[in-house]
C-alpha positions in Angstrom: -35.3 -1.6 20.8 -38.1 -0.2 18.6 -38.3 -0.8 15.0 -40.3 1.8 12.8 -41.7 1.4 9.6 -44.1 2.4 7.4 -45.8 5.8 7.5 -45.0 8.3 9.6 -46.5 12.1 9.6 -44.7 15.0 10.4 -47.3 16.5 12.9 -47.7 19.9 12.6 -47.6 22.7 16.0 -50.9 23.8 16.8 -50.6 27.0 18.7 -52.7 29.5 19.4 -52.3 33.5 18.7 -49.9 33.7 21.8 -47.5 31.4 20.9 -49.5 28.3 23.4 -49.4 24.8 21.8 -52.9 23.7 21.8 -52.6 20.2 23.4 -56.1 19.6 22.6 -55.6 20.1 19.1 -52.8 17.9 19.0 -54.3 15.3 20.5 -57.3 15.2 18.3 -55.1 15.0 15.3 -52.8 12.3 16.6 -55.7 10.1 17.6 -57.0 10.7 14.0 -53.6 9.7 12.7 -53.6 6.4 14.5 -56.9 5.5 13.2 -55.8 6.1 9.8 -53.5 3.4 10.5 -50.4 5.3 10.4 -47.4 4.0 11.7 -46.1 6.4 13.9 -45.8 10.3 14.6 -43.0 12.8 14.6 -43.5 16.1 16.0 -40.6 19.0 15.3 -40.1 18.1 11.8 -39.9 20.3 9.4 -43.6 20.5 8.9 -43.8 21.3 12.5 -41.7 24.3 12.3 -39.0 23.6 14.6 -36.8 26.8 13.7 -39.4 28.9 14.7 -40.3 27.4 18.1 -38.9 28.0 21.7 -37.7 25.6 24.3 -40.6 25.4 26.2 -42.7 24.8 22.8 -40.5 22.1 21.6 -41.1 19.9 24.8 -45.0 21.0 25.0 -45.2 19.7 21.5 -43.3 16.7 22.2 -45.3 15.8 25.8 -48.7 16.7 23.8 -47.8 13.9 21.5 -46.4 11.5 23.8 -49.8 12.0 25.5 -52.2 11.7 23.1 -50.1 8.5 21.3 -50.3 6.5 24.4 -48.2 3.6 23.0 -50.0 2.8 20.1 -47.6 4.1 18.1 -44.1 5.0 18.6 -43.2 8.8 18.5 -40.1 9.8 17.3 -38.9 13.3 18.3 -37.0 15.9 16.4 -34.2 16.9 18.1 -32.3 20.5 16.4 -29.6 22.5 17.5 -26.5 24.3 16.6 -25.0 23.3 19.9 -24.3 19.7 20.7 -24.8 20.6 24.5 -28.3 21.8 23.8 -29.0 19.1 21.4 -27.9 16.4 24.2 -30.5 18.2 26.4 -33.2 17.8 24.2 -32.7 14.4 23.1 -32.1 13.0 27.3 -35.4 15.1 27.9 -37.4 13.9 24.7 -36.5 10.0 26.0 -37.4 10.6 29.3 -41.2 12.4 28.5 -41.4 8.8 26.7 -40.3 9.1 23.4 -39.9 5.8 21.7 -36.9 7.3 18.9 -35.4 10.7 18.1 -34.9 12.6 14.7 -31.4 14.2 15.0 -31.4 17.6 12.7 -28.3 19.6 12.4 -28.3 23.6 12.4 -25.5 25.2 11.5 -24.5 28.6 10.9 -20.9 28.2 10.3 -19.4 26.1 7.9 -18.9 22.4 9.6 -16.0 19.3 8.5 -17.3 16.2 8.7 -15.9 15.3 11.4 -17.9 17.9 13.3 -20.9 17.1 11.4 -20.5 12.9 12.7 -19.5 14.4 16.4 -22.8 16.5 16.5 -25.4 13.1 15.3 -22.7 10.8 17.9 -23.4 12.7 20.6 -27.3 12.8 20.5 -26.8 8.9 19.9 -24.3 8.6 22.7 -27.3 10.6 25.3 -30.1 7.9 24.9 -30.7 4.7 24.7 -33.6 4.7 22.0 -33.4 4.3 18.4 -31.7 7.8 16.6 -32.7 8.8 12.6 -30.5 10.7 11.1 -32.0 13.6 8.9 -30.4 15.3 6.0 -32.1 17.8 3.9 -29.3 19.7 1.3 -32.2 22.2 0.6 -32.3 23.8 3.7 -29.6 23.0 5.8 -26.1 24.9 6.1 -24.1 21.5 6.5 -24.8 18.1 4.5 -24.0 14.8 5.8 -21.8 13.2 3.1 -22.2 9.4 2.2 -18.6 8.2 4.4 -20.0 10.0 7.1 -23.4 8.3 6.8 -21.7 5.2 6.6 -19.6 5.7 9.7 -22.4 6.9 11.7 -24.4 3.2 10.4 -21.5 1.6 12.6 -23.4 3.3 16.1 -25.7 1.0 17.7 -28.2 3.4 18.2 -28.2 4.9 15.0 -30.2 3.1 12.8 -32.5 5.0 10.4 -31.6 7.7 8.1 -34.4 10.1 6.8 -33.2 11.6 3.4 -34.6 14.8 1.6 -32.0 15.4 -0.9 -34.8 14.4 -4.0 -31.8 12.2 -5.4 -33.1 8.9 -5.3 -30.0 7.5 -6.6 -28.2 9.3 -3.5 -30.8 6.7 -1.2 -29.9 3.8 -3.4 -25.7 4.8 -2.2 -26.5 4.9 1.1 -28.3 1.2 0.9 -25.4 -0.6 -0.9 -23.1 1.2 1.4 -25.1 0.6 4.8 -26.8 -2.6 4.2 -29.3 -3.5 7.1 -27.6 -1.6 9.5 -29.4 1.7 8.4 -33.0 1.7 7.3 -33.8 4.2 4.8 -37.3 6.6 5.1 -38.2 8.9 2.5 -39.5 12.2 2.4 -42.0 13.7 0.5 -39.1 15.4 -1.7 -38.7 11.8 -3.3 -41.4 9.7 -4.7 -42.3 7.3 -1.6 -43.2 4.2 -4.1 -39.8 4.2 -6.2 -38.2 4.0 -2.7 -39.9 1.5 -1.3 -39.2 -0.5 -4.4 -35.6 -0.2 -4.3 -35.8 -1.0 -0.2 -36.8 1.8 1.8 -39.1 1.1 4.7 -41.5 3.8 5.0 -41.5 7.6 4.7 -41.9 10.6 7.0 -43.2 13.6 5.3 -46.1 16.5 6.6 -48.7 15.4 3.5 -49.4 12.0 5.3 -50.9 14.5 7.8 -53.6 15.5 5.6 -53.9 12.2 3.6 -53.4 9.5 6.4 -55.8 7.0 4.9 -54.3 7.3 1.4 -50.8 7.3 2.4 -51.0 4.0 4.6 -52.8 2.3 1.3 -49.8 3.2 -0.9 -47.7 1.7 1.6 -49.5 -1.5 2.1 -49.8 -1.9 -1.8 -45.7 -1.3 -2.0 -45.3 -3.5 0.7 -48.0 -6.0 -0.6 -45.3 -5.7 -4.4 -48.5 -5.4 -6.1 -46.7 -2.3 -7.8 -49.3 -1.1 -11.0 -51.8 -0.5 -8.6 -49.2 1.3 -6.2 -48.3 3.6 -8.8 -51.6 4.2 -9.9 -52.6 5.8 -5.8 -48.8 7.2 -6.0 -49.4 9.6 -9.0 -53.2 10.6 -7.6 -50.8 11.3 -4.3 -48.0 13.3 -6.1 -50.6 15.9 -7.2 -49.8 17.1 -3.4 -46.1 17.2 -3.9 -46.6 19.1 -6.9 -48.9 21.8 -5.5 -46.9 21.9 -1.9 -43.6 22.8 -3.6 -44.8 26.0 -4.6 -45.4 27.3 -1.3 -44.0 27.0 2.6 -44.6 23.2 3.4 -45.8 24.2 6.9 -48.4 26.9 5.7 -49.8 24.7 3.5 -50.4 21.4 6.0 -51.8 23.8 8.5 -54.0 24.7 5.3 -55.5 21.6 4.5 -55.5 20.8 8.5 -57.7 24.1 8.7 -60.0 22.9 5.9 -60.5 19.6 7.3 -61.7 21.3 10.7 -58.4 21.3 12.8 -57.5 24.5 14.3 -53.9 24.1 14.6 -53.5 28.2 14.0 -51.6 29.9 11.4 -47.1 29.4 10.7 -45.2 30.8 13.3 -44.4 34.5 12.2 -42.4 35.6 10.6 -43.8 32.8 7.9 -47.3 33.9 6.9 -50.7 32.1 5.7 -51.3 31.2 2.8 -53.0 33.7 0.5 -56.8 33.0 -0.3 -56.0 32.1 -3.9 -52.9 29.7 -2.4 -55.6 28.2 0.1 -57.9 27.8 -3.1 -55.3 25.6 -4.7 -55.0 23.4 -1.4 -58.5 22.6 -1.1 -58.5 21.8 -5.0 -56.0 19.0 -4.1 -57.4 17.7 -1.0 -60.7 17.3 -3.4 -59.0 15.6 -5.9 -57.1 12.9 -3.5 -60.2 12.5 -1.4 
């Protein structure tokens, strides 16, 4: 079974003005990626606008990536539902287009117990036979997984990563001395990546490694390398991304700075909007300075 590590960028949807994912695109991006050094890719993250995607979308995204990856780096699909059945479907199909893991991401629109919550991430686990990372992201979604439930769901084989965006670092550090080795932790770009990797996280997926590929697999290295001044030196240049990104809609601004470094993945999936001139303004400032 796979093991992932390291850096791994939420890829973006290129689509065009009538809703077409723009293979191409993708491809070109993903084969930038992997020069970078990157460690993997995940398309349908958040960065790559999930929510606002159809079926057929989902999987061209997820075949577009598979495609252009061609084993060099494993590609770990996000998998989102309300429905378990539906969620089961995508996860079977996202393993058998080739995907080497899959994200599991929990919708909800009604309130959920936890032991709906753990039935929903056992049954995508239960479907495949590829590594599973659990996501949790308080911010946005309706239903959080609580730390027991994290901890039961460490017990499944197949479930072996958990991808936190909660920003509470001490909430990571829980999970750890709960979990142990069976569940790897990633960050996301809501927590600083080099203060987890110093208390034992293994990498991070997050949409700014997208536009900073190069820089983001240096910090790593340096983490991973414990030479930790010079880490934290690249990790506050790097956090000036953070600190502009949070103003605005994650997505519109990756597809930003992907625009200004000649990508043409299109514009958010309505009804999200571009970024306003003055917003794009302040991206390109920060891709200047982290250049």
């Amino acid at each position: 079974m796979a093991d992932f590590h390291g850096v791994f960028p939420y890829l973006v949807s290129p689509l065009d003005a009538e809703g077409r994912v723009r293979a191409d695109v993708m491809g070109r991006l993903c084969d930038d990626l992997i020069q970078a050094g990157v460690h993997g890719l995940t398309p349908l993250g958040s960065t790559g606008e999930f929510a606002y995607l159809g079926t057929a979308q989902r999987e061209a995204v997820v075949r577009a990536t598979i495609e252009a990856a061609q084993h060099r780096v494993p590609v770990v699909a996000g998998v989102a539902s309300t429905s378990v059945a539906d969620a089961v479907a995508q996860a079977r199909l996202y393993e058998k287009l080739g995907a080497d893991g899959i994200l599991a991401i929990l919708e909800a629109y009604f309130p959920l117990k936890d032991a709906q919550i753990e039935s929903y991430f056992r049954a995508i686990a239960d479907a495949v036979e590829i590594p599973v990372v659990i996501y949790t992201n308080p911010q946005f979604q309706r239903s959080d997984l609580t730390l027991d439930v994290i901890a039961r769901l460490a017990e499944h084989p197949r479930i072996r990563y958990i991808k936190d965006a909660s920003t509470n670092t001490g909430r990571l550090l829980s999970i750890m001395g709960r979990c142990g080795d069976a569940l790897q932790v990633f960050s996301a770009s809501a927590h600083i990546p080099a203060a987890v990797m110093l208390i034992g996280g293994v990498g991070w997926m997050a949409g700014p490694a997208c536009i900073a590929p190069r820089q983001s697999v240096a910090l790593y290295e340096l983490c991973k390398a414990q030479r930790w001044d010079e880490a934290l030196k690249l990790q506050r240049k790097l956090w000036r991304v953070n600190e502009a990104f949070a103003k605005f809609n994650l997505a519109a601004c990756i597809k930003a700075g992907l625009s200004l470094q000649g990508y043409d993945v299109g514009d958010p999936v309505p009804p999200q909007a571009a970024l306003t001139t003055e917003e794009r303004k302040a991206v390109e400032k920060v891709l200047a300075e982290i250049a």
